[in-house]
DRENRO-781920 format. One line per 2 residues: number of its first residue (from 1); for each residue z negated, y negated, x negated of C-alpha. Coordinates in nm, 4 decimals. Each point is the difference from the previous one (the first is absolute). Layout:
NUM> Z/Y/X | ...
This chain:
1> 1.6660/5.7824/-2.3216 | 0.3314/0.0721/0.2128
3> 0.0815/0.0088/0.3549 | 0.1402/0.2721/0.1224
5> 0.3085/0.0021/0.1672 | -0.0736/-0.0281/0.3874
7> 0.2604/0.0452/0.3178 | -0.0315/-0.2876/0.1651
9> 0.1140/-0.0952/0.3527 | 0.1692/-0.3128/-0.0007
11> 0.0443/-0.0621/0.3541 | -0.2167/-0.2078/0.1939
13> -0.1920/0.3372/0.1994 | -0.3729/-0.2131/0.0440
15> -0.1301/0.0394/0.3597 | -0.0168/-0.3307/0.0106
17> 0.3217/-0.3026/0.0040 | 0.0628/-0.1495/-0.2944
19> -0.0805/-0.3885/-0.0824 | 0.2596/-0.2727/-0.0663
21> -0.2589/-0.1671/-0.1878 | -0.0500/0.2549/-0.3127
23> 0.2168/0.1521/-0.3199 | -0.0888/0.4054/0.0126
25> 0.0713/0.2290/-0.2418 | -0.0874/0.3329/-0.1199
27> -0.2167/0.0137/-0.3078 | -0.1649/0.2840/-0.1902
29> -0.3203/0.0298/-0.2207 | -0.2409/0.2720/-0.1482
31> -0.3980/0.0648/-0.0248 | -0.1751/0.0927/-0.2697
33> 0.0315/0.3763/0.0930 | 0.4172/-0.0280/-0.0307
35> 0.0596/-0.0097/0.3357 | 0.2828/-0.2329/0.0885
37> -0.0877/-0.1902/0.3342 | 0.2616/-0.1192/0.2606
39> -0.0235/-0.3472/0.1192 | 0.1801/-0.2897/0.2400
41> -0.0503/-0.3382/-0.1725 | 0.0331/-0.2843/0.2195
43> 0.0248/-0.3642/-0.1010 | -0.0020/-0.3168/0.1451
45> 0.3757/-0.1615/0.0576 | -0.2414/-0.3500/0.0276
47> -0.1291/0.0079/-0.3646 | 0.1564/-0.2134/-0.2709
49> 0.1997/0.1724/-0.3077 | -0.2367/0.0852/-0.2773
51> -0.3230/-0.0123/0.2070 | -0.2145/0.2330/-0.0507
53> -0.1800/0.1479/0.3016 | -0.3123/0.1111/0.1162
55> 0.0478/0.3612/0.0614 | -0.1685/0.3015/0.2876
57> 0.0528/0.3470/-0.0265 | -0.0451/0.2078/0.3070
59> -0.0430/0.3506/0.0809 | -0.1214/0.2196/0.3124
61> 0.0155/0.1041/0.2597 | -0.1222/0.3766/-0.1421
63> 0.2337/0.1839/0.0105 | 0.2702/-0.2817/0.0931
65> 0.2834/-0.1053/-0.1718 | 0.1380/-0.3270/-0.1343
67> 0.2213/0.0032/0.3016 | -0.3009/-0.0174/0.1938
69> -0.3129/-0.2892/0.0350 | -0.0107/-0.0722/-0.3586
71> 0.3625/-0.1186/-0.0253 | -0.0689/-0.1918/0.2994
73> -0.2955/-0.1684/-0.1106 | 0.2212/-0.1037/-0.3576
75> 0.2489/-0.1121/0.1692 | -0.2293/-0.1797/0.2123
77> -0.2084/-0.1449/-0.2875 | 0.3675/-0.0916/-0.1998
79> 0.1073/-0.2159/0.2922 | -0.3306/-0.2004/-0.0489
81> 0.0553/-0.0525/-0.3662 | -0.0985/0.2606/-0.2210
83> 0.1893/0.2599/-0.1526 | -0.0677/0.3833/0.1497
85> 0.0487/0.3354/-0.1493 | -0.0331/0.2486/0.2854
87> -0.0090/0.3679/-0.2123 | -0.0337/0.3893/0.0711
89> -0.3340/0.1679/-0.1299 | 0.0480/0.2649/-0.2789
91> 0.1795/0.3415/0.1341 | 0.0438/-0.2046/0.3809
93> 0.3720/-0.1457/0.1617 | 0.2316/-0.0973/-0.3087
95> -0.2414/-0.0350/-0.2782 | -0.0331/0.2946/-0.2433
97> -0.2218/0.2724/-0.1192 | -0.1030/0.3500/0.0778
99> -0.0731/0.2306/0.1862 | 0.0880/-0.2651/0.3355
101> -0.2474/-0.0760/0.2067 | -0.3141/-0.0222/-0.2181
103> -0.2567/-0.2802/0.0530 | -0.2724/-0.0811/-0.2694
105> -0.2647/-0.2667/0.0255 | 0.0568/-0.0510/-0.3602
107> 0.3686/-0.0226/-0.0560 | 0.0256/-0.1430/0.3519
109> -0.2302/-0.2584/-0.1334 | 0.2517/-0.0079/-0.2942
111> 0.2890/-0.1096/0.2050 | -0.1848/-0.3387/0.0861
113> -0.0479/-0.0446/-0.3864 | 0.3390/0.0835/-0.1240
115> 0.1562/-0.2680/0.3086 | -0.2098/-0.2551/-0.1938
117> 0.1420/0.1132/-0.3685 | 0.3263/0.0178/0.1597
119> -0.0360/-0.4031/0.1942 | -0.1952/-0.1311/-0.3343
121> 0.3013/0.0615/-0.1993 | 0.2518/-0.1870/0.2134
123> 0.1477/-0.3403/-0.1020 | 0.0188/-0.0791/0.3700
125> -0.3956/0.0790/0.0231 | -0.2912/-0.2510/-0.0519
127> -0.2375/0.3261/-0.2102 | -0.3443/-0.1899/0.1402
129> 0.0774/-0.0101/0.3561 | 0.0646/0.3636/0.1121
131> -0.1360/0.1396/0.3273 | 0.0309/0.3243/0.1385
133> -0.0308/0.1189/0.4053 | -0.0894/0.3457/0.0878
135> 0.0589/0.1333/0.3663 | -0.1923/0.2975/0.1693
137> -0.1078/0.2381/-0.2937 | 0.1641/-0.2020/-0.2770
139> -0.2583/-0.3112/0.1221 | -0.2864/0.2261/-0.1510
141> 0.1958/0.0403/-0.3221 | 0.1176/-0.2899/-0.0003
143> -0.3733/-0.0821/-0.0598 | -0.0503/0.2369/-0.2478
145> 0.2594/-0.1918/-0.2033 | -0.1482/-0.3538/0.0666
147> -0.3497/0.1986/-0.1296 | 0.1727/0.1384/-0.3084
149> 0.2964/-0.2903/-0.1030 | -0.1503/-0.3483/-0.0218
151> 0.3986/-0.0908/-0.0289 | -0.0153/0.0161/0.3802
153> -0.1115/-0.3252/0.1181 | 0.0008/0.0469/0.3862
155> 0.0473/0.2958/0.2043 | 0.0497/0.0961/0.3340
157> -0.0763/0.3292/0.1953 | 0.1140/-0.0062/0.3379
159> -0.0913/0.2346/0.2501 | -0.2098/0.1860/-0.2504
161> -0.0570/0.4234/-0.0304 | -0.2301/0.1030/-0.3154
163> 0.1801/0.3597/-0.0240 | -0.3019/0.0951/-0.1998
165> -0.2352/-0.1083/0.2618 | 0.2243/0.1917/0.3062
167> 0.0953/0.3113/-0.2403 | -0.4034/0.0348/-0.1032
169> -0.1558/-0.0556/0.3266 | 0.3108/0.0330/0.2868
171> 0.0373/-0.2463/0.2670 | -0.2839/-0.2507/0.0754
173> -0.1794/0.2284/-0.2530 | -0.0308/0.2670/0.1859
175> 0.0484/0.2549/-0.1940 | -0.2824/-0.1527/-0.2608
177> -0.1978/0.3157/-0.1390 | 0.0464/0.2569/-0.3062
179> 0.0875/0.2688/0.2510 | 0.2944/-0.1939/0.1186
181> 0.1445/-0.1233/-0.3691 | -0.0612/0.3365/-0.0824
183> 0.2104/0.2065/0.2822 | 0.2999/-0.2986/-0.1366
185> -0.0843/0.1251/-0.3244 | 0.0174/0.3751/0.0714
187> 0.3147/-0.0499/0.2368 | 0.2248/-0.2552/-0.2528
189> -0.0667/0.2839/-0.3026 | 0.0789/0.2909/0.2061
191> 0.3574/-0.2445/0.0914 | 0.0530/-0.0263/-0.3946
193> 0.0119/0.3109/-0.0936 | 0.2182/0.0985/0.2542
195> 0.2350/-0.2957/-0.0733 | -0.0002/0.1321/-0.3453
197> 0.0838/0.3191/0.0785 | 0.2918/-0.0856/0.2218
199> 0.1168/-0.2698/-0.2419 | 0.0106/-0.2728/0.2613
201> -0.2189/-0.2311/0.1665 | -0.0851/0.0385/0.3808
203> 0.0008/-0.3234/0.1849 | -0.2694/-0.1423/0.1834
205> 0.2566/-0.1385/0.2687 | 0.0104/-0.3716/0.0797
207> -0.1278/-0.2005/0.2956 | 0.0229/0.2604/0.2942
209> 0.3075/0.0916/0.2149 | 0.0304/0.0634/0.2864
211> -0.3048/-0.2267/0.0921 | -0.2359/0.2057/0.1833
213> -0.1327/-0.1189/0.3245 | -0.4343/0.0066/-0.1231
215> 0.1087/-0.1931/-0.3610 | -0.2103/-0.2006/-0.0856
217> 0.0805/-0.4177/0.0683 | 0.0203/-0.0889/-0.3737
219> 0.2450/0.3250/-0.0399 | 0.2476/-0.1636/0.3259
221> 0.0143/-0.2967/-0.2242 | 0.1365/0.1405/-0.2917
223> 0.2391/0.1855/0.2221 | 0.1281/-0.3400/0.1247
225> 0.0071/-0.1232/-0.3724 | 0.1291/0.3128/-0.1865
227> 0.1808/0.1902/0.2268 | 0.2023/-0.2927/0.2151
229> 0.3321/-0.1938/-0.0750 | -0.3311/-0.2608/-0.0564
231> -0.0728/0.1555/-0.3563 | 0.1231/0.3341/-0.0746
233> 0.2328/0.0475/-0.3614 | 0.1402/0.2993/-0.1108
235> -0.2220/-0.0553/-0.3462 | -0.2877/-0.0270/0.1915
237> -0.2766/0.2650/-0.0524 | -0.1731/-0.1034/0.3423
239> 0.2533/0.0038/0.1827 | 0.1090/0.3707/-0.1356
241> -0.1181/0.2735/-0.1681 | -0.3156/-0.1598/-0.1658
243> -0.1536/0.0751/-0.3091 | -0.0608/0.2789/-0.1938
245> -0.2904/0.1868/0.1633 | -0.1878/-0.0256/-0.3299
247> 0.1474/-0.3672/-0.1176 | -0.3462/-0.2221/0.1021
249> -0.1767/0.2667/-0.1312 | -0.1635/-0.2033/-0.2663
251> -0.1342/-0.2553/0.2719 | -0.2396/0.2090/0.0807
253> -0.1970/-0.0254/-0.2670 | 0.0628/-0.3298/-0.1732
255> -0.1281/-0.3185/0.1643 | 0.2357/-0.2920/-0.0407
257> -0.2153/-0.3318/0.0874 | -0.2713/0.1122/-0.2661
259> 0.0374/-0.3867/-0.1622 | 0.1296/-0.1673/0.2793
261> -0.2924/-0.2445/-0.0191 | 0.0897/-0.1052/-0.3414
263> 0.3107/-0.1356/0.0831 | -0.0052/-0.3719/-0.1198
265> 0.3813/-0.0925/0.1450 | 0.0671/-0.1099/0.3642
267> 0.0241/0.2731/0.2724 | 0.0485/-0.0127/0.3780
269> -0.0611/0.3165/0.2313 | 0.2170/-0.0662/0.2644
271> -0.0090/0.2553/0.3378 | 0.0504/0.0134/0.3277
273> -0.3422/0.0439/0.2097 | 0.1410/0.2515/0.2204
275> 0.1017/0.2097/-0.2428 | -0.1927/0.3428/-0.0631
277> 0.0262/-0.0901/-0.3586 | -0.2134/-0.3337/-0.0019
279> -0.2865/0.1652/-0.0779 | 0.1384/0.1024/-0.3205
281> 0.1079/-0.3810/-0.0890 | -0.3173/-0.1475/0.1096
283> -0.2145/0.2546/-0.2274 | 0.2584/-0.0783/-0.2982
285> -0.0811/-0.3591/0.0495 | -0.3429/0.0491/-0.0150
287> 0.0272/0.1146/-0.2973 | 0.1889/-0.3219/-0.1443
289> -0.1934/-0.2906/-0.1944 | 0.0156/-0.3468/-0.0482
291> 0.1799/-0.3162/0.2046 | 0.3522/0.0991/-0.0104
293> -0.0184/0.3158/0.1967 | 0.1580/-0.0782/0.3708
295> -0.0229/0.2503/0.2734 | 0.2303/-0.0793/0.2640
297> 0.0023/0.2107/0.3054 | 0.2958/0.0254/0.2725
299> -0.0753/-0.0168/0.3302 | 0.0833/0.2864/0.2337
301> 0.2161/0.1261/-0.3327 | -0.0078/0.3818/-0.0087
303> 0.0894/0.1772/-0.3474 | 0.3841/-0.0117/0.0533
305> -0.0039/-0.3558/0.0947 | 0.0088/-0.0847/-0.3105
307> 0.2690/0.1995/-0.1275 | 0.2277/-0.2014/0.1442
309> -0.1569/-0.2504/0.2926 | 0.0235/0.2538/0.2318
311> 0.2208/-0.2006/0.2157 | -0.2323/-0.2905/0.0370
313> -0.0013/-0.1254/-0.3622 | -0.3740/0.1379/-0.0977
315> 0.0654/-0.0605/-0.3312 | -0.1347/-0.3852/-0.0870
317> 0.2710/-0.0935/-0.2336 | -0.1080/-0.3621/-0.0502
319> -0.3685/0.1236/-0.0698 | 0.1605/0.2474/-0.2954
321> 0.1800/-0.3020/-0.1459 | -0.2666/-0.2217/-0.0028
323> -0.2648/0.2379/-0.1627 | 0.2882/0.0932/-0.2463
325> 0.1330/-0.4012/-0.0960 | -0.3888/-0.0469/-0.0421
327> -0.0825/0.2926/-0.2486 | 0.3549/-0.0117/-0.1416
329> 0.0489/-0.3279/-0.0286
């Protein structure tokens, strides 16, 4: 078990300023399938020498970087205590493996796991108390790894997509019939073989640009997120050339909240109630069992909100640390 040798930027280059109140550093790890990940640690300047900490990793938005919401929300959560790793999914921003710009529910799923080998193996980490937040599609992974690791004793998916649920059945399930998953089917084999005969891999092209004047409300917000000074990063699939036409392929046909109602840890689903997604975090919820399940909704908060606060700090802070000091603790 190696890591392979990564290119790291050193420079701060987060969309976001960077706290007085943390140590960061660069750190790598692997998953069980060899690919080495790419992460920001951050740590608590207030905790004592020795101590060892509870611990979060975060991921998400999809198709974000570690520049992006999930560094912010580590940093965020380091300031209050805990110590963060922020990291890059498998063939996404600095972490490795390829062909780029792949996503699988399974190794995706795998990335959650391997941030819990990597934190469980720490000196500076408490093994027991290890959380996990997943934004936008990495919240319904981010379940799937609660449902499959029991090591994860409190989770958080904020502002919640199930990219099974939206790849199987479209928006607001529109799209919801054989004939429909079979046209995706028809249309994403037709795109392999002519990837594989030109030995590259179209892109699917990232959040669109220029903006046209009928998109969609939902679609002006992740303009505003993605494609502004607000949120945009170089690394950033969103905010660029997307993902491989054919890299969610595999969402289409694999469900990824199967077991969410046998998670036994703590979870919150935490969303905004303006947000088109909610509908998605309200059914995953429903879903959920037992007294420590929280669902905390945000109101006015639209998808993007809480990204970043959307300029008028959507994201309850306080309520994250609480839920996490009392499932953590």
């Amino acid at each position: 078990m190696e890591n392979e040798q990564l290119n790291l930027t050193r420079e701060w280059d987060k969309t976001f300023p960077k706290s007085d109140l943390v140590d960061h550093e660069k750190v790598t790890f692997h998953n069980r399938y060899g690919v080495t990940l790419a992460a920001d640690l951050y740590r608590p300047r207030s905790a004592e020498p020795g101590a060892r900490l509870a611990a979060i990793a975060v991921s998400g938005p999809f198709g974000a970087v570690k520049e992006q919401a999930s560094g912010l929300y580590a940093q965020t959560m380091a300031e209050r205590g805990f110590l963060t790793l922020a990291f890059d999914p498998s063939f996404t921003g600095e972490s490795g493996g390829e062909p780029r710009y792949m996503a699988s529910p399974d190794i995706n799923t795998e990335d959650f796991l391997a941030a819990v080998d990597y934190l469980s193996c720490r000196d500076d980490v408490d093994a027991s108390r290890i959380g996990i937040i997943g934004i936008c599609g990495w919240g319904g992974l981010a379940l799937n790894a609660a449902a499959l690791d029991p090591r994860i004793k409190a989770t958080v998916a904020s502002t919640m997509y199930d990219m099974a649920r939206v790849a199987a059945k479209g928006y607001f399930d529109e799209a919801d019939s054989p004939e429909a998953r079979m046209e995706q089917r028809r249309a994403l084999a037709e795109q392999r073989t002519r990837d594989y005969a030109s030995g590259t891999y179209e892109r699917a092209g990232g959040v669109v640009d220029p903006l046209p004047e009928d998109a969609p409300w939902f679609v002006r917000d992740y303009y505003d997120y993605y494609k502004t000074p607000r949120g945009y990063h170089p690394r950033s699939l969103n905010s660029n050339e997307g993902w491989n036409v054919i890299g969610t392929q595999s969402f289409l046909n694999q469900p990824i909240l199967a077991y969410a109602g046998e998670i036994e840890n703590a979870v919150m689903v935490l969303h905004g109630d303006a947000a088109h997604s909610c509908y998605m975090g309200r059914d995953a919820f429903a879903l959920l069992k037992g007294e420590n399940k929280e669902l905390v909704l945000v109101p006015g908060a639209v998808h993007t909100d809480l990204y970043d606060g959307g300029g008028k700090d959507a994201i309850p802070r306080d309520t994250i640390q609480a839920f996490f000091e009392r499932y953590l603790a």
